[in-house]
Structures are given as C-alpha cells and as structure tokens.
C-alpha positions as CSV (number, residue, x, y, z in Angstrom):
1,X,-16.3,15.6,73.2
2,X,-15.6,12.7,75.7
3,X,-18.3,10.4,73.4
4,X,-15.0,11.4,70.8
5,X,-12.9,10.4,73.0
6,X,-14.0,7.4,73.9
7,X,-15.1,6.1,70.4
8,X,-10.8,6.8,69.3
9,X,-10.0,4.8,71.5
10,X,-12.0,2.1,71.3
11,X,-11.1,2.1,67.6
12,X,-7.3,2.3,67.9
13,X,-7.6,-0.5,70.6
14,X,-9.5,-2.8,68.9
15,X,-7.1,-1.6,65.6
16,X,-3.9,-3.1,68.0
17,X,-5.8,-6.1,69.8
18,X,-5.9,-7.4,65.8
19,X,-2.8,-6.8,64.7
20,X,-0.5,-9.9,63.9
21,X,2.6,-9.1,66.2
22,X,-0.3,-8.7,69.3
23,X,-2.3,-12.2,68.5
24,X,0.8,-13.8,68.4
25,X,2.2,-12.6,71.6
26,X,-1.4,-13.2,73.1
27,X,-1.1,-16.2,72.2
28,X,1.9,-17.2,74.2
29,X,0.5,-19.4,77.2
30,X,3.0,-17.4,79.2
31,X,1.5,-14.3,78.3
32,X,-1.9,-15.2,78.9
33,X,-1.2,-16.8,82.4
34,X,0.5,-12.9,83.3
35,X,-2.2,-11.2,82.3
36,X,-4.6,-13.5,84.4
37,X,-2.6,-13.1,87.3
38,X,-3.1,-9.1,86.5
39,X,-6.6,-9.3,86.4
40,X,-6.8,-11.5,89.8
41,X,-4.4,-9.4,91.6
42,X,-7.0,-6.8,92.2
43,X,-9.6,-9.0,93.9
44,X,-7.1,-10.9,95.7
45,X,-5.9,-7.5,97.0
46,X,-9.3,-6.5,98.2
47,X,-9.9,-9.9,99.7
48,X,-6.6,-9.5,101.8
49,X,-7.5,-6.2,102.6
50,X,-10.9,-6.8,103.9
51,X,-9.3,-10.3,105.9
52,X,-6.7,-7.4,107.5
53,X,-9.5,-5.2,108.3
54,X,-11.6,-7.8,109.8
55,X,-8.2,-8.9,111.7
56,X,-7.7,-5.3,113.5
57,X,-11.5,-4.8,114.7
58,X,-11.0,-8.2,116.6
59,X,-8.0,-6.9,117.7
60,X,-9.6,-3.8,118.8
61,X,-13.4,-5.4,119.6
62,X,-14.9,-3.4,116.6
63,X,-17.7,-4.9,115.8
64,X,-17.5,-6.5,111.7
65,X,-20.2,-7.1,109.0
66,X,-20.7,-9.8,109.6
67,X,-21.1,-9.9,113.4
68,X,-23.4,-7.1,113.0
69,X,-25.5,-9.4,110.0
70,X,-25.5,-12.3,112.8
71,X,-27.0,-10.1,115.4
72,X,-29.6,-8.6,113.1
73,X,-30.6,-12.3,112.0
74,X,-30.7,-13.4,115.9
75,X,-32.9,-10.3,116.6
76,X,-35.2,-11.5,113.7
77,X,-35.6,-14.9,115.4
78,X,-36.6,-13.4,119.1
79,X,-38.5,-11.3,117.5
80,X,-40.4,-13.8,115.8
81,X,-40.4,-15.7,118.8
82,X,-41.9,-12.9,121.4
83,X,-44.8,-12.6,118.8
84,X,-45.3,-16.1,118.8
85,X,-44.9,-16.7,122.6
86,X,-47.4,-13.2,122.9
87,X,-50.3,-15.1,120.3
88,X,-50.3,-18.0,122.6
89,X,-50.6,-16.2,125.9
90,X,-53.1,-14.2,124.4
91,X,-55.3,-17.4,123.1
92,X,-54.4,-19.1,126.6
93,X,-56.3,-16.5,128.6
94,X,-59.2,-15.9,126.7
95,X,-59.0,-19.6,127.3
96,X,-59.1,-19.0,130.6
97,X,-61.5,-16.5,131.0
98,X,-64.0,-18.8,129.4
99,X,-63.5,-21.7,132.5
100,X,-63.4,-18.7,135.2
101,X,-67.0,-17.6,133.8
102,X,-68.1,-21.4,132.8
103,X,-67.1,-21.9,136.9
104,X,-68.5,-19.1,138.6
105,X,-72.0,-20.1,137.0
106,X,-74.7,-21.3,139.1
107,X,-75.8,-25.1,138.3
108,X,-79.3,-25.0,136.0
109,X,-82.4,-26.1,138.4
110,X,-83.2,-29.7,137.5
111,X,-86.0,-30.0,135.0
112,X,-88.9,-32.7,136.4
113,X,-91.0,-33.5,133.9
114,X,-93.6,-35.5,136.1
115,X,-95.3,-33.2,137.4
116,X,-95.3,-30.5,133.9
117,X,-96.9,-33.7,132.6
118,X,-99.3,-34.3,135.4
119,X,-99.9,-30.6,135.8
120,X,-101.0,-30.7,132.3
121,X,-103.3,-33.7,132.4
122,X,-104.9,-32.0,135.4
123,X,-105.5,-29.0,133.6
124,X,-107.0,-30.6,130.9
125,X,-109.2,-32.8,132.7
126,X,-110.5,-29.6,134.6
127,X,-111.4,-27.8,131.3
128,X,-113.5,-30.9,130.3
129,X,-115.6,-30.8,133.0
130,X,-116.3,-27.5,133.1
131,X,-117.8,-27.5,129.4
132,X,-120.1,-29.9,130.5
C-alpha cells in the first residue's frame, strides 16, 4: 500500500515538474537562486547549530568531538611510543647481560705450543727406540 503510494506520487510529480507553466518558472534565474538557498538553508542550519553547541561546552568545559578525537590520536602516539621505548630497553639489557657474563669470565690459560711440540717429538723419539 505505501509502494502505491509512493509510485502516485512520484508519477504526479514528475507529471507537474514537466509541465510548461513549471519549466518556465524554473527557469527564472530568480527562482532557481531561491530554491538553492532552500536547499542550503538546512546545512547551514546544522552547521550553526553544531558551531553553538561547540560554543556552550567551552563555555561550560564540556569536552567536544573533536577534543575527545585529539586526545584519542595523542594516546595513539604514547602508546606507540611506550612500546617503542619498552623494545629498546628490552634489547638494551639483554645487551647487557651478555657484557656482565662476557666480564665475569675467567681469562682462557695461555696456549704454549713449545713444549706440546717438544712433548711430542720426545714421545716419538721414545717409541723408536723402544722397537729397536
């Protein structure tokens, strides 16, 4: 029933819209410059309604929108920052742990490879003359 509806009028608008008398008064720059002014008056409405309403919680220290949008955007930047600032302390003692253990190890006992060399020769030299 409201499908009905709607398709009658639609008909008997579009019927009117292109009639003579009404594209001829449509025509009239005057005309056309009202009914634009008609069709802006709502928006400009809303937009002075919303500059009022943005004027009375400053008044009051509501907080707007848009402050509320700036905050959340500065909370996304510490944020972002903390986990950064957490990454790098966490890599900067692990960091740290490896010196602490690299310094609290003992020195390695110097190698002299003289006397492995000599011992060798000797033992060598021994198993010679044993054989004959």
């Amino acid at each position: 029933m409201i499908d009905d509806i709607k398709h009658k009028a639609m008909t008997g608008a579009s019927k009117i819209a292109m009639s003579p008398p009404v594209l001829k008064m449509l025509s009239n720059p005057n005309v056309q410059k009202a009914f634009l002014t008609m069709m802006n008056a709502n928006a400009d409405f809303r937009e002075w309604m919303d500059a009022q309403i943005k004027s009375v919680a400053r008044n009051v220290s509501l907080a707007t929108t848009d402050d509320l949008g700036r905050l959340r955007r500065q909370l996304r930047e510490a944020s972002s920052d903390v986990a950064t600032l957490t990454d790098r302390v966490s890599s900067l003692e692990t960091e740290l742990q490896s010196y602490r253990k690299a310094a609290t190890k003992k020195p390695a006992a110097r190698k002299t490879t003289k006397r492995a060399t000599t011992t060798k020769a000797k033992t060598t030299t021994t198993k010679k003359t044993k054989k004959s």
